[in-house]
N, C-alpha and C positions, 0 to 999 in steps of 0.2 A: 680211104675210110676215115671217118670223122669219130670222135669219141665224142659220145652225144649227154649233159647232163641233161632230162627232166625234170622239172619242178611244176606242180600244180598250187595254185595258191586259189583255195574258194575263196573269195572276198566279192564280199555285196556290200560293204556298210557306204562303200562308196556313191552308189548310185540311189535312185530312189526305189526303182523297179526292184521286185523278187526274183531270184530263178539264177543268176547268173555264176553265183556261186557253185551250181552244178557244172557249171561248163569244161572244168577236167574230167570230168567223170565222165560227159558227151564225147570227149573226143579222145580219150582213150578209147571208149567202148567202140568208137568209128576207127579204131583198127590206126590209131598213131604210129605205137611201138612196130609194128608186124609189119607197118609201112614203112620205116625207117629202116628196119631190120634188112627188106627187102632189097633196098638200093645200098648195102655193105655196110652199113653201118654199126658201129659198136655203141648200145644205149642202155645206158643207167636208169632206171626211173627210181627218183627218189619219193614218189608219193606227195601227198601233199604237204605246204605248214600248216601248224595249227590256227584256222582262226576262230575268235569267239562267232557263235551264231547271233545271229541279228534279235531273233527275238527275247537273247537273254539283256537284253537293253529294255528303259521305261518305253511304252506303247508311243510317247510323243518323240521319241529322240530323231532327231535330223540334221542334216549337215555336217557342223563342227562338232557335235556332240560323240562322231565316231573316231575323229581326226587323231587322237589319243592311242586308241587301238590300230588305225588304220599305220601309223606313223611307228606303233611297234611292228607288227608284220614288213611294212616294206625296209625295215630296219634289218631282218632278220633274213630277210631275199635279197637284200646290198651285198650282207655278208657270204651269202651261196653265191652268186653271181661274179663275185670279188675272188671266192676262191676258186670258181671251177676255171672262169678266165686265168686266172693266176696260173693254172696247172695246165694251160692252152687246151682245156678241152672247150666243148661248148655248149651253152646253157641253151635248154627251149622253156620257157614260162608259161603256160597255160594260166588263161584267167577265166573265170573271176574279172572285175572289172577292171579300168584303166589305169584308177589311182595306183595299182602294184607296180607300175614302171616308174615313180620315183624312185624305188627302190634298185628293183631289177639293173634301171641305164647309170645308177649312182654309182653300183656295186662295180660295173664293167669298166667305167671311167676311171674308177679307183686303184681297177687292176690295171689298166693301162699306163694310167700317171706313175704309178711303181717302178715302172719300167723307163717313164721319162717321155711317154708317151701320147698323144691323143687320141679322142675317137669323136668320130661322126655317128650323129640321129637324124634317122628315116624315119618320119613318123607319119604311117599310112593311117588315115582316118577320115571320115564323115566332117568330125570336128576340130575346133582348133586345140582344146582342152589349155589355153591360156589363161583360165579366171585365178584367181587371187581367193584365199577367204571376204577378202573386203568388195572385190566387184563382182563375184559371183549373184547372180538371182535367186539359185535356187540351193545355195551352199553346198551341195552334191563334187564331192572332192575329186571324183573320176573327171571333171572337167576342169582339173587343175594342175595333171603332174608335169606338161612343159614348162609353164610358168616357174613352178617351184626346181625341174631340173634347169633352167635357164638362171636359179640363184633369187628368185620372187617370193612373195607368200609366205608363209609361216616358217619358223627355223626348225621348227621339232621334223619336217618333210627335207629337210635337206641330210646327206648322207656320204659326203666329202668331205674334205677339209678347207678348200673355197667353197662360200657357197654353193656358186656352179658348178654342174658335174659336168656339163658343156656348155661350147661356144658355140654365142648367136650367127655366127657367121655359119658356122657349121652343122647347122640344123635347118633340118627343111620336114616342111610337110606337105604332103600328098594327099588329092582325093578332096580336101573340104570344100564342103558346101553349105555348114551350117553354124556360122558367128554370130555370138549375140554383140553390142556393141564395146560393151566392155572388151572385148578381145579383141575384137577390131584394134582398137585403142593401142594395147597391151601388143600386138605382132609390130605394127608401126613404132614402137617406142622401144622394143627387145630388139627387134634387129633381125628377125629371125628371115629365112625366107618360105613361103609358100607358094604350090599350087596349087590351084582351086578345080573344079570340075569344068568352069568355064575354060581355065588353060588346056585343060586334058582334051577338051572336046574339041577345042581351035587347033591345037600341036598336034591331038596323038599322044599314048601313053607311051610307046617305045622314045618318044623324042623326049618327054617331059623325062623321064627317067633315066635316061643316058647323061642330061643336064645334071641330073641332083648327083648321080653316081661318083660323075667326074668330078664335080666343088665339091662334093662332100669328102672326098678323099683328098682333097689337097691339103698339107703339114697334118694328114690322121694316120694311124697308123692300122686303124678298123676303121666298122658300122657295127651301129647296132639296129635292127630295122622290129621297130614297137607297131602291131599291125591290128588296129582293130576292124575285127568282120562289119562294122556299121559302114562301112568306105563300098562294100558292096550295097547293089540295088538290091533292096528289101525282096524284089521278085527270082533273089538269088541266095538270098540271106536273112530270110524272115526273120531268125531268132536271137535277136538282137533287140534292147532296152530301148533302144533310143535310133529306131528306122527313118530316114531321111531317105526318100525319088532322087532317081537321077543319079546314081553312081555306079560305080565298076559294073561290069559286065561278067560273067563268070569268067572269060577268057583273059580280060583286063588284069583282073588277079594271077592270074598265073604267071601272065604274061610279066608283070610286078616284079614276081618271085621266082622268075627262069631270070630274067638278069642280075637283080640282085647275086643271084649263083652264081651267075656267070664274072662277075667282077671280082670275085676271087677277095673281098674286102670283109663280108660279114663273120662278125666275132660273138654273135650271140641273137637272140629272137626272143619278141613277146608276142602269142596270139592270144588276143581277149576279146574278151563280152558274148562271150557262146552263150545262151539262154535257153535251153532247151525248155522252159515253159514254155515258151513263146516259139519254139519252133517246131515243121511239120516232119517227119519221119525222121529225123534227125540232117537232114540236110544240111545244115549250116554246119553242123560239124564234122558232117564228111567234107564239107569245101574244106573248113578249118585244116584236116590233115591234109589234100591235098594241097593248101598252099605251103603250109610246111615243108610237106616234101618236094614243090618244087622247086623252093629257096633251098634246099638241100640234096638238088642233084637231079630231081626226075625231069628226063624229058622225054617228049613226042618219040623220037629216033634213037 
């Protein structure tokens, strides 16, 4: 049995799209808890934090203009994730979009270095989420928290005491398929490692993921695995901001999140960018619980 903390953090200010801040409220209502409950579990839902609504901001605000607020909320999810690690229980973060995993992977590295420790990021995604306020195109912060957890970009998003709340070596990402050049730029220069969809499709997810599993756990003492639903194909995960062809398979996902389980490493989880505007009977959010629950125990047998 696992003592499970939940936290939902509605946060839109990060992307451009609306809707996404519902996305706890989706995937509660897709039956999260009852499904955790199911497979032994002991879970807390703390509800969500407070964020300001988007439209109490001027009609033109954009990008950097949320950075402010964005940077107090994941301040305040460092601190939950800081202590629920601390108390070895284990945090699940519901988003809301991407940018709340500066906070969220800050808070768990924080608790780990406490202990003298390190941890390893999985970071499942569509994107590379490496821009900078300064190479970003479209200043949209959700495409920035690796950079910034890798020690980048603005100091007001950092939430350690090094900059970095981890090492390049020990971060990998999974699933992308969608860099703009900047980032390109920025993975070659951070050090970090990635695979693309093109690896996935030549290896195989079970091979690609037994690779990250294994390096990523080498001098860590966890994983944290930050999973956004865009890494699926759109025709599996409509309700998502920013749908990119060509990725995960429904199966692929699970298949993700049964080994993840099975390596006995994960110390914590982020599922984001649920957008139930944009999505059709709620589907994405029922994948959303079931990947949850299969990074937390459910299998076939």
């Amino acid at each position: 049995m696992t003592q499970i903390d939940l936290i939902g953090v509605p946060l839109d200010l990060g992307a451009s799209r609306r809707g996404v801040d519902m996305g706890p409220y989706a995937v509660r209502a897709a039956g999260l808890r009852s499904t955790l409950l199911a497979l032994g579990h002991d879970v807390y839902d703390h509800g969500n934090l407070a964020v300001a609504d988007r439209g109490t901001f001027p009609p033109d605000a954009r990008g950097a203009d949320f950075l402010p607020t964005i940077a107090a909320v994941c301040a305040e999810l460092a601190a939950f994730t800081d202590a629920s690690v601390t108390a070895r229980r284990f945090p699940v973060v519901l988003g809301g979009d991407h940018s709340l995993a500066t906070g969220s992977v800050a808070g768990a590295a924080r608790a780990l270095t406490a202990r003298g420790e390190a941890m390893g990021l999985v970071w499942i995604d569509a994107h590379g989420d490496l821009n900078t306020p300064e190479s970003s195109p479209s200043g949209n912060v959700h495409g920035m928290p690796v950079a910034h957890l890798l020690g980048h970009g603005d100091p007001r998003l950092h939430f350690t005491k090094e900059r970095a709340a981890v090492r390049p070596e020990q971060t990998w990402l999974v699933g992308v398929r969608d860099l703009d050049a900047g980032e390109r730029a920025h993975l070659r220069a951070y050090g970090v490692h990635a695979f693309t969809m093109h690896d996935v499709d030549r290896r195989g997810l079970s091979d690609v993921m037994e690779e990250v599993l294994t390096i990523a756990s080498i001098n860590t003492s966890g994983l944290w695995v930050s999973y956004d639903v865009d890494v699926q194909d759109p025709v599996h995960a409509p309700g998502v901001g920013t749908p990119v062809s060509g990725g995960f398979s429904w199966r692929e996902g699970h298949l993700a999140m049964e080994m993840v389980a099975e390596s006995g490493r994960l110390v914590g989880l982020d599922l984001v960018e649920v957008n139930p505007i944009l999505d059709v009977s709620n589907r994405t959010a029922e994948l959303a619980v079931g990947l949850v629950a299969s990074a937390l125990g459910k299998r076939i047998l």
